[in-house]
LUMBA-335719 format. One record per atom (N, C-alpha, C, O): residue in one letter; x, y, z. Coordinates in pm, whole numbers, padded with zeros to 5 digits, always signed. Example, Ala and Ser with C-alpha at 12.3 -4.5 7.8 and 13.67 -1.06 7.14 Angstrom:
<atoms>
A+01319-00569+00780A+01230-00450+00780A+01320-00330+00780A+01424-00332+00846S+01285-00225+00708S+01367-00106+00714S+01290+00003+00787S+01341+00114+00804
</atoms>
This chain:
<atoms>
X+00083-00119+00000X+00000+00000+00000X+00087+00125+00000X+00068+00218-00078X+00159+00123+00067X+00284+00265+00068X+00354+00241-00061X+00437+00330-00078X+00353+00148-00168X+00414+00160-00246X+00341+00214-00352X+00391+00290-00435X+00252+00186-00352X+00066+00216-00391X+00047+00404-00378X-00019+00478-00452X+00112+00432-00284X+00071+00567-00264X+00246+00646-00297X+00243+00767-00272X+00346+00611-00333X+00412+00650-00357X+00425+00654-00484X+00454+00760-00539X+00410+00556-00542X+00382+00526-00717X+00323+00555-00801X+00370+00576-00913X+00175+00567-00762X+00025+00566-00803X-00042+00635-00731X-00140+00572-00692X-00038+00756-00684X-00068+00858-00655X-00223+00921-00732X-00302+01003-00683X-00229+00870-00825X-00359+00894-00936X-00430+00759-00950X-00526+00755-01027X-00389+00631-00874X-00520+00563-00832X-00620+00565-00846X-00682+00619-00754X-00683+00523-00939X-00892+00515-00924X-00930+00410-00962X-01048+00410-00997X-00868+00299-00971X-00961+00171-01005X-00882+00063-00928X-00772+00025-00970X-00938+00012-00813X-00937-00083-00756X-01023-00230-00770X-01146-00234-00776X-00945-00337-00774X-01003-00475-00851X-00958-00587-00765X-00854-00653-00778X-01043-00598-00682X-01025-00674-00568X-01096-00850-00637X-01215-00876-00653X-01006-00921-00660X-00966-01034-00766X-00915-01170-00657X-00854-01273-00686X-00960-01126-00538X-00908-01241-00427X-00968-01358-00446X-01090-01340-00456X-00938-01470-00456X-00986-01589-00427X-00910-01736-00418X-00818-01787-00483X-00999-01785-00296X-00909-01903-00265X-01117-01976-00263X-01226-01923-00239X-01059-02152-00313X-01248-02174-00259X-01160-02360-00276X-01085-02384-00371X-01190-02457-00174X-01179-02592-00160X-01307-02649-00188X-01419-02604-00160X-01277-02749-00243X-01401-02830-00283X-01438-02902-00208X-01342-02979-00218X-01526-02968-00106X-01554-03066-00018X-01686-03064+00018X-01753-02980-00043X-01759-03149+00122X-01870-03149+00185X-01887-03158+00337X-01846-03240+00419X-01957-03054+00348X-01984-03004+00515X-01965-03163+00587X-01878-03202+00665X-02055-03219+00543X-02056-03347+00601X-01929-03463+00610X-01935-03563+00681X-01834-03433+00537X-01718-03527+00547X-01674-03486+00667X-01683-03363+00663X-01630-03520+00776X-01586-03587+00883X-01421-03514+00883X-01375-03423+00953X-01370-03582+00793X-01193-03533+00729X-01209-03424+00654X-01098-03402+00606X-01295-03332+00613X-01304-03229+00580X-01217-03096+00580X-01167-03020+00497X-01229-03112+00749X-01143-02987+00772X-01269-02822+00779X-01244-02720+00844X-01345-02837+00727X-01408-02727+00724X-01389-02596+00801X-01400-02484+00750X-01358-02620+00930X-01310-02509+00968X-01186-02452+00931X-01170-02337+00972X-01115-02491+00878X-00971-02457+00894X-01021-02436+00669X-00921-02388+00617X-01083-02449+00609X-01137-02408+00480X-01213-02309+00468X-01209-02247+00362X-01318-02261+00591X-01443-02143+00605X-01310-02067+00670X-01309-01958+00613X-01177-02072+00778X-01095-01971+00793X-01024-01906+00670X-01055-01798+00620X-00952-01966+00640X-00853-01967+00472X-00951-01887+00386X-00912-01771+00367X-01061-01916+00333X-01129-01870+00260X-01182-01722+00331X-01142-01629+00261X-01241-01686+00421X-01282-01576+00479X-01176-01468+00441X-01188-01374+00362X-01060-01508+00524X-00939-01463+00506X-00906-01394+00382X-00886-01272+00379X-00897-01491+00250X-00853-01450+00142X-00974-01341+00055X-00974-01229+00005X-01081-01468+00078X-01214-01418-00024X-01269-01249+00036X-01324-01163-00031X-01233-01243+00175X-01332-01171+00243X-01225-01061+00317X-01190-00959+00258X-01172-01098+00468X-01081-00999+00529X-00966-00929+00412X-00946-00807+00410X-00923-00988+00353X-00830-00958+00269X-00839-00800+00213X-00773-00699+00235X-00951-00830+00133X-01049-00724+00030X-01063-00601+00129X-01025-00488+00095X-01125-00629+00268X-01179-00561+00350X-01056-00482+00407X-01082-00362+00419X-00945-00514+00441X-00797-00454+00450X-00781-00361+00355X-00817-00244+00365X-00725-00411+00259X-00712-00334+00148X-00789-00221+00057X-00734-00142-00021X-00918-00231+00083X-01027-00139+00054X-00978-00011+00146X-00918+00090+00107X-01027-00051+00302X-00960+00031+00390X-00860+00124+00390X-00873+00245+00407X-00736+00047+00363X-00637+00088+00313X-00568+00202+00191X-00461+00262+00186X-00677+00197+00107X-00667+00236-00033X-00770+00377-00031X-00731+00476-00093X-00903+00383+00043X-00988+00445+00080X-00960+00615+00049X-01004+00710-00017X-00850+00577+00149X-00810+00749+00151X-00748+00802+00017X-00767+00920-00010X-00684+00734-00056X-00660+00744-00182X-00733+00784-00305X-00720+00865-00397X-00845+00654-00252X-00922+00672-00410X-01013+00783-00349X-01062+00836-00449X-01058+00841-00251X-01141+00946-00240X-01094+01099-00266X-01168+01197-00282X-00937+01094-00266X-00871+01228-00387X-00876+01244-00494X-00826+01341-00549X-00961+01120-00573X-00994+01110-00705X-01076+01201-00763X-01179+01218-00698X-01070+01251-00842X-01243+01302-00912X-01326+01213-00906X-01432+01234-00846X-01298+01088-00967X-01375+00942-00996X-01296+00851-00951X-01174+00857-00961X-01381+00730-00882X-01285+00630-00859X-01391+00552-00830X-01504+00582-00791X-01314+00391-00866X-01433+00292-00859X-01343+00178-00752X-01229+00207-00714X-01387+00091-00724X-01382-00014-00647X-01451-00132-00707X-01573-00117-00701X-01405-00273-00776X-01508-00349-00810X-01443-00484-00725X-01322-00510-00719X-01537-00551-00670X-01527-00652-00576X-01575-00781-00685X-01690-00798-00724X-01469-00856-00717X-01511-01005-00764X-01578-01069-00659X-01525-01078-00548X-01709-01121-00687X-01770-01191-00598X-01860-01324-00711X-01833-01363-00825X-01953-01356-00629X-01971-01519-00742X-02148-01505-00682X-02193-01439-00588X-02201-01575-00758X-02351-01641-00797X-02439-01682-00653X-02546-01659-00596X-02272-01782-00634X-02280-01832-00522X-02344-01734-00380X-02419-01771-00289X-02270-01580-00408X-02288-01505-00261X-02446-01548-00250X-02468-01589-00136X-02540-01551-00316X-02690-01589-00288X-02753-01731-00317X-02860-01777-00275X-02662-01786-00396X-02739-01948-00404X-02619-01990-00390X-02530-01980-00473X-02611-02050-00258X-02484-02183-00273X-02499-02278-00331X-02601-02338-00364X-02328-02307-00356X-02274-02426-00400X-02244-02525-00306X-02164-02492-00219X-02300-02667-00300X-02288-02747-00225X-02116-02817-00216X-02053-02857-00118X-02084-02813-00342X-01923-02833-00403X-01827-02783-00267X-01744-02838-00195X-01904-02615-00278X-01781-02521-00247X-01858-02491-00080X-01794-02424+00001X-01939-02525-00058X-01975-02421+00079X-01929-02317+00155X-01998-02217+00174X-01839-02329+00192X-01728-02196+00236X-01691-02091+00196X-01666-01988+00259X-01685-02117+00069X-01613-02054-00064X-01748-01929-00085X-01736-01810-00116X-01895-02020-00051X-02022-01918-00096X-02009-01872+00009X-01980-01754-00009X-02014-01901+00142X-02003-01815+00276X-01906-01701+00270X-01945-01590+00307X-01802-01715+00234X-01736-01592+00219X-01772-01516+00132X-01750-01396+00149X-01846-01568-00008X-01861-01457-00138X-02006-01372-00070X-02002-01251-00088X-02110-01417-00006X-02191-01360+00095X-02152-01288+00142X-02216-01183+00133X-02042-01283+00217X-02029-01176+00325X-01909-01040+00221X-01889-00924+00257X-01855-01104+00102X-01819-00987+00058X-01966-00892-00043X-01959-00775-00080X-02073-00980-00062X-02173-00986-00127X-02236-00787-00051X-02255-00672-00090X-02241-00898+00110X-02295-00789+00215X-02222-00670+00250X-02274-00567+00292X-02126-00684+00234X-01987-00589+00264X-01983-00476+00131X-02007-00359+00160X-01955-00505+00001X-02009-00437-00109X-02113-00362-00100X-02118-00267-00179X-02191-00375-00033X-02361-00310-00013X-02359-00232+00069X-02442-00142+00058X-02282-00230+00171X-02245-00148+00276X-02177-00056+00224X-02224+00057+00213X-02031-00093+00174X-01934-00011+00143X-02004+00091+00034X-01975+00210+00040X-02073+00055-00042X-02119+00150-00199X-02262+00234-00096X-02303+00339-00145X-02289+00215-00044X-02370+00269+00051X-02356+00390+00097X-02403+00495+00053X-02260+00363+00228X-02162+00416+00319X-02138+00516+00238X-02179+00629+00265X-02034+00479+00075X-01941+00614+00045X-02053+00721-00072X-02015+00816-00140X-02176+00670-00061X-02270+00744-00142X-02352+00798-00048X-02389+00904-00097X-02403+00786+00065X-02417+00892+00178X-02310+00997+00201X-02354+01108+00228X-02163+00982+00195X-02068+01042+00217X-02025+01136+00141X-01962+01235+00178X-02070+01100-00008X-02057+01177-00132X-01924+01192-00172X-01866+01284-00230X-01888+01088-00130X-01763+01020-00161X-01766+01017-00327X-01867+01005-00397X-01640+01031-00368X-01598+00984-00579X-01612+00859-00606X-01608+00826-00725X-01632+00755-00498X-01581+00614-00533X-01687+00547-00520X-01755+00530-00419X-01704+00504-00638X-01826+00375-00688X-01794+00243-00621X-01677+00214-00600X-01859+00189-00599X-01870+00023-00593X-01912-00077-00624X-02026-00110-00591X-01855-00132-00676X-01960-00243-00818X-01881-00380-00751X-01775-00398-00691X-01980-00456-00789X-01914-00620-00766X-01965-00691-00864X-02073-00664-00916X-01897-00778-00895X-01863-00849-01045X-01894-00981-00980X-01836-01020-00879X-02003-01058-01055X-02059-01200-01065X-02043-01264-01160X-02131-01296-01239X-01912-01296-01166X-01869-01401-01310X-01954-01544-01273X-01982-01595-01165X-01982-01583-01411X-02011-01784-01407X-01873-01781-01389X-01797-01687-01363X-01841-01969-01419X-01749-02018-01417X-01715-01980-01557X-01776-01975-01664X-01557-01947-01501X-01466-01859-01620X-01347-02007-01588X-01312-02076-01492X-01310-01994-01781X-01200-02100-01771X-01049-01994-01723X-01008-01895-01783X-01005-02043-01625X-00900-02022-01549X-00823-02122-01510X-00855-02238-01538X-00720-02097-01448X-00640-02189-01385X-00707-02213-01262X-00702-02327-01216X-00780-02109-01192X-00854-02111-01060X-00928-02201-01057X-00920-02280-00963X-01026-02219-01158X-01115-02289-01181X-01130-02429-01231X-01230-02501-01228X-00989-02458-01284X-00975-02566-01324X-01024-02731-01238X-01081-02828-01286X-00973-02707-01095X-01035-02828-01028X-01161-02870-01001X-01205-02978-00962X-01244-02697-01044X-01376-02736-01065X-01427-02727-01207X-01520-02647-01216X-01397-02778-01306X-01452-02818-01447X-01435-02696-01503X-01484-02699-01616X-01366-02539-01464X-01340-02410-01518X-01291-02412-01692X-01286-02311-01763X-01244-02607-01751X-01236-02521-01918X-01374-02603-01925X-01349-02694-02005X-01459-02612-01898X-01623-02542-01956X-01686-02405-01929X-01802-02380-01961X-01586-02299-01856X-01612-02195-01848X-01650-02097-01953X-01659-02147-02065X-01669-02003-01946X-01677-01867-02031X-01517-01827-02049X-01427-01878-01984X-01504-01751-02125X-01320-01731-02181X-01362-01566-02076X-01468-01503-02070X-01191-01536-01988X-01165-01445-01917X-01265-01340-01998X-01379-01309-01962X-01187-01289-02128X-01232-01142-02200X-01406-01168-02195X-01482-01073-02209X-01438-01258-02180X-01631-01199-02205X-01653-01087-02010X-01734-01001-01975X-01567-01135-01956X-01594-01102-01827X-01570-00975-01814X-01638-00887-01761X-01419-00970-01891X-01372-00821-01861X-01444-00736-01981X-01441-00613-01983X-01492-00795-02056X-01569-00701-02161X-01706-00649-02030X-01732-00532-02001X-01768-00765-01976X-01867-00669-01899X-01863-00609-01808X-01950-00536-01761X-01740-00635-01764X-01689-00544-01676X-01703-00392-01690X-01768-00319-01616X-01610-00347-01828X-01625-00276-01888X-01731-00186-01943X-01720-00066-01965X-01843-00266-01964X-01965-00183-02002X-02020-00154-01886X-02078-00045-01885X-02021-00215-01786X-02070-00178-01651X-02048-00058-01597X-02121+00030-01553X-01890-00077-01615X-01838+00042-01572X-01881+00191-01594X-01901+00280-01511X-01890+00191-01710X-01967+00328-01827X-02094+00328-01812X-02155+00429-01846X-02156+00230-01764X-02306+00254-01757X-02360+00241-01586X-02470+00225-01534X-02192+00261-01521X-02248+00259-01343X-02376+00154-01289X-02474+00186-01222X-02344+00035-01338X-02422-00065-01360X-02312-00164-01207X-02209-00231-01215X-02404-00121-01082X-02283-00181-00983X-02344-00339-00975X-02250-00406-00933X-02434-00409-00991X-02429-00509-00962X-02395-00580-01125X-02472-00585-01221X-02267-00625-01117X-02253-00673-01271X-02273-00841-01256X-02192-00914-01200X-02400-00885-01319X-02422-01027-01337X-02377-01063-01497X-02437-01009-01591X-02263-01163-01521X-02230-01186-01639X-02281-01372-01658X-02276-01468-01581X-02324-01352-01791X-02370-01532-01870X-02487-01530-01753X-02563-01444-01707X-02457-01693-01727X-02543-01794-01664X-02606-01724-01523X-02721-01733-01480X-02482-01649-01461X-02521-01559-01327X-02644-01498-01348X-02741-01520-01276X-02645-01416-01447X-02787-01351-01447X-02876-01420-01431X-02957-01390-01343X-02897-01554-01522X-03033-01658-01526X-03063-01676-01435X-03174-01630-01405X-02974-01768-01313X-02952-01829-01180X-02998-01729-01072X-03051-01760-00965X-02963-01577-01123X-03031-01476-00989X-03174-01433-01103X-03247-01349-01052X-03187-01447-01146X-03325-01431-01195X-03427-01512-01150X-03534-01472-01106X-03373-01695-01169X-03448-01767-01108X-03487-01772-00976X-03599-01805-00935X-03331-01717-00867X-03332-01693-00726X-03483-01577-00665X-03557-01585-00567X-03473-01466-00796X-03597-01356-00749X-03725-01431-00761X-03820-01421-00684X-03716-01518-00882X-03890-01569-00832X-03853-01700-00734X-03898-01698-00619X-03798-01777-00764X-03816-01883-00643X-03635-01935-00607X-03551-01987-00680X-03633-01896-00472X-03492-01914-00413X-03468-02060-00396X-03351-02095-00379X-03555-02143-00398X-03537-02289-00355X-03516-02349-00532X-03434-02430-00574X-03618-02279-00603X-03556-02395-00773X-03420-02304-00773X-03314-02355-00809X-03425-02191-00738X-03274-02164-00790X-03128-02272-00687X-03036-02339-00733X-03153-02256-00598X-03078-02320-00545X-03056-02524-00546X-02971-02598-00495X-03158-02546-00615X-03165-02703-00678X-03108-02693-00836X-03045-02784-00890X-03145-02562-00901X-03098-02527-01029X-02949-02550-01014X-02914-02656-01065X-02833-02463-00948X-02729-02421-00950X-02662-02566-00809X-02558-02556-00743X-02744-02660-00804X-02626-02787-00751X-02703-02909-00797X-02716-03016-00737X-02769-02861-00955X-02827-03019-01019X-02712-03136-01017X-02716-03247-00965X-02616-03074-01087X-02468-03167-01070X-02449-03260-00956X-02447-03383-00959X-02439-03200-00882X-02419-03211-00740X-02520-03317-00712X-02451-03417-00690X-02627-03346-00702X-02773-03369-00670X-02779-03467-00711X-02800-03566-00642X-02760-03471-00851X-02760-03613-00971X-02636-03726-00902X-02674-03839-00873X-02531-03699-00885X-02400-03752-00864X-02480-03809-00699X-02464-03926-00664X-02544-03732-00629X-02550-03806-00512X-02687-03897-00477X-02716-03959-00375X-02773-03875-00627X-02829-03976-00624X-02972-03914-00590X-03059-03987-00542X-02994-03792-00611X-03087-03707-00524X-03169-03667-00649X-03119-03636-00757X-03319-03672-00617X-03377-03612-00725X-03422-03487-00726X-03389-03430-00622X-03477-03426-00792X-03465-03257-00856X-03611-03254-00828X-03677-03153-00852
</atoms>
């Protein structure tokens, strides 16, 4: 951050891109879950929340300045895969809402948008089936239009469908977005 303010002094776009997410089930025993809902909080969540902080005083010398928080689908319909992984994208979900809040009572320069990618093929994503993803650039393309059109909740692809389905019924959405899951364990829809 001091290097941040020695360097980059004209700062206005912050891209909070944190993520750590383990694949497992609450119910495994050898799990570990706690020590996966810590790690993840940590990275997905305190991390962001540091560094926002941190940066704050900066981007509010801006004329304009934005803040966009990568967050996932998940912050409102979990993933049974990932559980932890949605617990933390929730609470940056809630934290985003606050923060863009907070600095628009304040009349603060700095926007806050959070970005709801599907599964993007990444390296991140790879242990969870990520090359059936969407390719990076469709993301950062909507990123992009978001941006210009101050469009803070950015739902990109499948995300949109999945919180569309969540507004009329939160329970098909949430059987929608762990059919995978469901089928594999033998569970019907």
């Amino acid at each position: 951050v001091k290097e941040i303010y020695e360097k980059y002094p004209t700062l206005n776009v912050v891209i909070n891109n944190a993520g750590r997410a383990e694949v497992y089930k609450l119910s495994d025993e050898s799990a570990d879950a706690f020590e996966n809902a810590f790690e993840e909080i940590l990275v997905n969540y305190l991390s962001i929340v540091r560094l926002n902080e941190r940066l704050l005083p900066l981007l509010k010398k801006q004329a304009e300045a934005a803040i966009v928080n990568v967050s996932s689908i998940v912050s409102i319909v979990p993933g049974l895969r990932l559980p932890t992984y949605a617990a933390s994208k929730a609470a940056l979900h809630s934290y985003s809402q606050s923060l863009r809040l907070t600095l628009e009572l304040a009349g603060a320069p700095v926007k806050v948008f959070e970005l709801r990618p599907p599964l993007v093929d990444t390296e991140f994503s790879a242990e969870i089936g990520g090359s059936a993803g969407i390719p990076a650039y469709v993301v950062a393309d909507e990123l992009l239009t978001a941006l210009a059109e101050d469009r803070y909740d950015v739902r990109v692809g499948r995300t949109e469908d999945i919180y569309n389905l969540y507004l009329k019924s939160p329970e098909q959405a949430l059987l929608a977005m762990n059919a995978p899951a469901l089928q594999k364990a033998g569970v019907e829809n």
